[in-house]
C-alpha positions in Angstrom: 18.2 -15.7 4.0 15.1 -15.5 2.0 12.8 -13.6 4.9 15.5 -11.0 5.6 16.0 -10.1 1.7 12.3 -9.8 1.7 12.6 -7.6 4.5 14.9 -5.6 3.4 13.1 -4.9 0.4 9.9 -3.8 2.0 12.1 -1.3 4.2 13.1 0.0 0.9 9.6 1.1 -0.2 9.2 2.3 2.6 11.8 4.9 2.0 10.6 5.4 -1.3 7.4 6.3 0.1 8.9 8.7 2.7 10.8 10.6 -0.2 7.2 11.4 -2.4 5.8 12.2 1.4 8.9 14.3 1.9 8.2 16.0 -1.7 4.5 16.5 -0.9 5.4 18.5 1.7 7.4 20.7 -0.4 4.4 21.0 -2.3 2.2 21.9 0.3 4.6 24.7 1.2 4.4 26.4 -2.0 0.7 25.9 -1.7 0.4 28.0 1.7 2.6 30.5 0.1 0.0 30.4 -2.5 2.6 30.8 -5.4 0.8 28.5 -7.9 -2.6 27.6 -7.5 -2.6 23.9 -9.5 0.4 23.2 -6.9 -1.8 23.8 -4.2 -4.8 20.7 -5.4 -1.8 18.2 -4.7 -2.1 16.7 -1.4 -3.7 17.3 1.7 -1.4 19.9 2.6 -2.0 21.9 -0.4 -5.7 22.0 0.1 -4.8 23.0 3.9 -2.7 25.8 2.2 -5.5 26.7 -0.1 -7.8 27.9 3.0 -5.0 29.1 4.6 -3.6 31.9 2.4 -3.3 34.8 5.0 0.2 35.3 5.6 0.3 33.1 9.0 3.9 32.6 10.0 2.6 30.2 12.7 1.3 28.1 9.9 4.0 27.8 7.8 6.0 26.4 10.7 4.4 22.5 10.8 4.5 22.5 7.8 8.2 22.8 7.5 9.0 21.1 10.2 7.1 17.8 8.8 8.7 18.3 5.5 12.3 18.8 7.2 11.8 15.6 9.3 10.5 13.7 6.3 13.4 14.6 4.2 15.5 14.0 6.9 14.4 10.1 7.6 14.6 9.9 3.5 18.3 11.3 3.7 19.4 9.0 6.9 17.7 5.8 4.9 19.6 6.5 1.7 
């Protein structure tokens, strides 16, 4: 019983990480829109955004996509 409690509770942090990844894509949304530029120094995605800052509606669509599919994995696990 042990093992699968410990299990279990490794599955949970793994959630917990796939919510902050789920919020770092928000992030890195605002940071291709350019909105706010400190926004845009969090994560990898916000720097992407930073050299990015054309209006690109191509780019914005990964982007999105990741963060919807993030969010979505966070919502299922909760």
């Amino acid at each position: 019983m042990r093992i699968e409690i410990i299990e279990i509770i490794e599955i949970i942090e793994i959630v917990e990480i796939v919510e902050i990844v789920g919020i770092v894509g928000i992030v890195g949304i605002v940071g291709i829109v350019g909105i706010v530029g400190i926004v845009e120094i969090v994560g990898i995605v916000g720097i992407v955004g930073r050299s990015r800052r054309l209006p690109q509606h191509p780019t914005l669509v990964p982007h999105s996509t990741a963060n919807s599919a993030a969010s979505t994995v966070s919502a299922v696990a909760s």
